[in-house]
Phi, psi and omega in degrees: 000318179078221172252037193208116169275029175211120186288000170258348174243084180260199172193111288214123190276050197217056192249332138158045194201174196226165171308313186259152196259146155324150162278155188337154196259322173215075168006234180278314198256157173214160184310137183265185158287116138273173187293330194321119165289349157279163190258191194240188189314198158258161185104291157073139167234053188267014135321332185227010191312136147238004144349096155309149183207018190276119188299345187269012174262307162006283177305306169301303198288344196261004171271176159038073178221143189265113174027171163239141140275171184268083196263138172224133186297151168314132159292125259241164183251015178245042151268305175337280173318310184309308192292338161311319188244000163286321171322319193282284176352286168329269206325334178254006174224048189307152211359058153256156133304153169217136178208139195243089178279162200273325193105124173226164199307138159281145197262139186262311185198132180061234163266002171264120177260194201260147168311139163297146179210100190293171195311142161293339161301296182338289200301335167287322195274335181258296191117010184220127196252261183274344162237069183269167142244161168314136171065032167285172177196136191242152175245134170230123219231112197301164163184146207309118175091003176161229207198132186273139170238139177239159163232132158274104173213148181283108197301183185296170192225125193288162167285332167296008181251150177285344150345283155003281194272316229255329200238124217264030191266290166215032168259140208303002187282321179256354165242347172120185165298118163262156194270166181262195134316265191301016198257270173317323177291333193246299157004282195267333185102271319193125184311131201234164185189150185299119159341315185270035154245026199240126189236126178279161166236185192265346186277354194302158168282129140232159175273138163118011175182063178173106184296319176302318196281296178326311183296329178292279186271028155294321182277337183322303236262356181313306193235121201303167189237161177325322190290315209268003169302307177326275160308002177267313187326308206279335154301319195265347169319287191311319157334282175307294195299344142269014147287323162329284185319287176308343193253306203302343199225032177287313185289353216248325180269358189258100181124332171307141181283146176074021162285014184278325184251027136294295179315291172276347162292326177264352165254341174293311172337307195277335152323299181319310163301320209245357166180236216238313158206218174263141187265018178201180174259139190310144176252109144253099183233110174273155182046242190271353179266343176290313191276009181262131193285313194226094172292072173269352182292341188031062165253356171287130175316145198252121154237137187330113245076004190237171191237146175230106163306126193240092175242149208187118167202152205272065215271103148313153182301331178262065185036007164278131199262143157264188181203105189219141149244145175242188189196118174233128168279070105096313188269349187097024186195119202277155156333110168334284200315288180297000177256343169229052181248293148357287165280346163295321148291335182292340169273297152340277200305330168284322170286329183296293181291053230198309199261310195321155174156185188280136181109286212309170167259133186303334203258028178266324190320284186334291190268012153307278184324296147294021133342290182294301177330271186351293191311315193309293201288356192247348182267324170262050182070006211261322172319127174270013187213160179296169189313300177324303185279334169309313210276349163293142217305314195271018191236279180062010195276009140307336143358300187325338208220022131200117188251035192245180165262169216255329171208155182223163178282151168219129185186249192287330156254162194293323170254108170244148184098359166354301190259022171307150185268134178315321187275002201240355199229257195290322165272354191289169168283126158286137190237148135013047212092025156289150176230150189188152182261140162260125160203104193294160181219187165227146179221088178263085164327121167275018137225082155242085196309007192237356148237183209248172207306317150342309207286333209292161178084328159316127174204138121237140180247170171215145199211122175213160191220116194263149167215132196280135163251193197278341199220021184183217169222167170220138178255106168324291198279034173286344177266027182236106175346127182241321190293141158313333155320278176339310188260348155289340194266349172283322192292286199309282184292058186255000000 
């Protein structure tokens, strides 16, 4: 589920940050004024600087390193692709410009930024992801039959330069190795020339302030191309194994105070591991906390007896994210009551991914599911009118008691596709190598006098992320326990 309770109103993650935040940015010392034509973080503490700056420390700190040789890497396998859908651009914005920023670091606090994460158009149209750099920019520049793409960004800084030492933003004494120009050109496929030769005009197309543009290529990404089928497998693999990571350490977290951020602490370790971060902020919401849709505070305790809602997905290094949620009992069994609450979404969710294949309307998958919903709430008294009459458009009140939509597009963002035209999304055709999440959920509040008592405090969602094939679907996350059966014999055999 993520962060958007209406599956059609999302929000495109591409401002140049990530959810968690970075340690001190600069430690004790920071740059003083230099020649660095750059700033140091925001915030700045140059107030407390101790940075040397005396030319004969200069002289000294830019000697005796031993050679870098110019080693340049192999081209990366998603340029290929990235060049494919910069054509399409071209091609629908013949003799414009077009320019696609990366996005540069957000200030957190002071002099500490956000990790960086670049805009997601950037990472589709180039192939450079989790090592982008901040304030990059690719330009597509008409030329007779189509467009040149240059990426601009400010290359590594020689040891003669005080860059180097001085400025804790990008210099490699305090962040690492940066890439050259030519290092990104043989990478990415694609021409690269130093940021300060890169000049905007007033005529530019750009994303992130041009609605025609922003809308394109939000739609490019609708339907995924191989590389990017790829990288969601390989998100939702790493996914499951942190669901794995989270069910091996349920006795060890069950009854603790704040164990809901046990719970999410052990699955971000396995992003961490296993790909670049988390692509979204963990949903651990135990007990009464499973009917809050986007539970993030994670400070409760998971206690026994109780079922703890897990929405959780894996942003792999090339920014593709999965997105799945499981409800799990907390003791490894479930309740009458919590298994047919339980199974009662899981048929939803079965029925909706039942109907997918090519040609269906995306917002019919939604009401397929609440089909089921209706029936379930309406056999169990909870309804004041029957299943039938619930589901007409001027009724809904099965709604109360899941008000989110049932699927949204997935890829580079969690809502991915974002700026999509309603008739390109939620009214469009399902095509072929579309990825999308289904996930019915039930939220009975617990003072919601209006189902019964047994039921208030209960939520489950169940969450899988489909990918349309030529004649069907396949459900990626189907190897992460779903049947109420199923997810007692993963608890028992932890």
């Amino acid at each position: 589920m993520a962060t958007s309770s209406d599956a059609t109103s999302t929000t495109d993650h591409a401002s140049g940050i990530d959810d968690a935040p970075t340690g001190e940015a600069a430690l004790d010392d920071v740059a003083p004024e230099t020649e660095t034509p750059v700033s140091a973080p925001a915030g700045g503490n140059t107030n407390r600087s101790t940075t040397p700056d005396s030319t004969r420390f200069q002289d000294y700190i830019s000697t005796g390193w031993v050679e870098q040789p110019a080693v340049l890497p192999p081209a990366r396998e998603a340029s290929g692709f990235a060049a494919e859908r910069r054509r399409l651009v071209s091609q629908a914005f013949a003799g414009q410009r077009v320019v696609v920023p990366a996005g540069d670091l957000k200030q957190r606090s002071n002099d500490t930024d956000y990790p960086f994460r670049p805009h997601s158009a950037f990472a589709h149209l180039t192939g450079w992801a989790s090592d982008s750099e901040p304030g990059a920019v690719l330009a597509l520049d008409p030329v007779d039959g189509g467009h040149s793409a240059t990426l601009y960004f400010r290359e590594r800084a020689g040891r003669d330069s005080n860059e180097f030492y001085a400025n804790p933003a990008i210099g490699e004494f305090w962040i690492g190795a940066r890439p050259s120009l030519a290092q990104v050109a043989a990478d990415l496929g694609v021409a690269t020339a130093h940021i300060d030769e890169f000049v905007a005009s007033e005529s530019d197309r750009t994303v992130g302030s041009d609605e025609e543009l922003d809308r394109f290529v939000s739609e490019l990404r609708l339907v995924k191309d191989a590389y990017e089928v790829a990288e969601l497998r390989s998100a939702v693999d790493a996914t499951r194994r942190g669901f794995d990571d989270i069910v091996a350490e349920l006795p060890r977290i069950a009854d603790q105070t704040r164990g809901e951020r046990i719970v999410e602490g052990v699955f971000y370790t396995r992003a961490r591991l296993d790909g670049n971060a988390v692509g979204y902020d963990t949903i651990a919401a135990s007990g009464p906390h499973a009917c809050i849709l986007h539970w993030t505070r994670n400070d409760g305790s998971v206690s026994t007896g109780d079922m703890i809602l897990v929405d959780a997905g894996v942003e792999v290094d090339s920014l593709y994210t999965a997105d799945i949620t499981r409800t799990l009992p907390v003791n490894g069994t479930f309740s009458p009551v919590q298994r047919r609450v339980y199974e009662a979404v899981r048929e939803a969710a079965d029925a909706a991914l039942a109907i997918v294949r090519p040609g269906i309307v995306f917002r019919d998958v939604h009401a397929e599911a609440m089909k089921v919903i209706a029936r379930y709430t309406a056999e169990w008294g909870i309804l004041p009118v029957s299943a039938e009459e619930s589901l007409e458009p001027d009724a809904q009140y099965h709604r109360r008691y899941m008000v989110h939509g049932t699927s949204h597009h997935l890829g580079l963002d969690v809502h991915d596709c974002a700026q999509a035209r309603r008739e390109m999304y939620h009214d469009g055709t399902v095509e072929e190598g579309m990825v999308f999440t289904i996930e019915p959920g039930l939220y009975f509040q617990p003072d919601d006098l209006t189902v019964p008592e047994e039921f208030r405090g209960i939520g489950v969602r169940i969450e899988d992320d489909i990918l349309v094939t030529a004649d069907g679907a396949e459900n990626l996350s189907a190897g992460i326990p779903r049947t109420a059966d199923e997810v007692e014999a993963w608890l028992s055999g932890r």
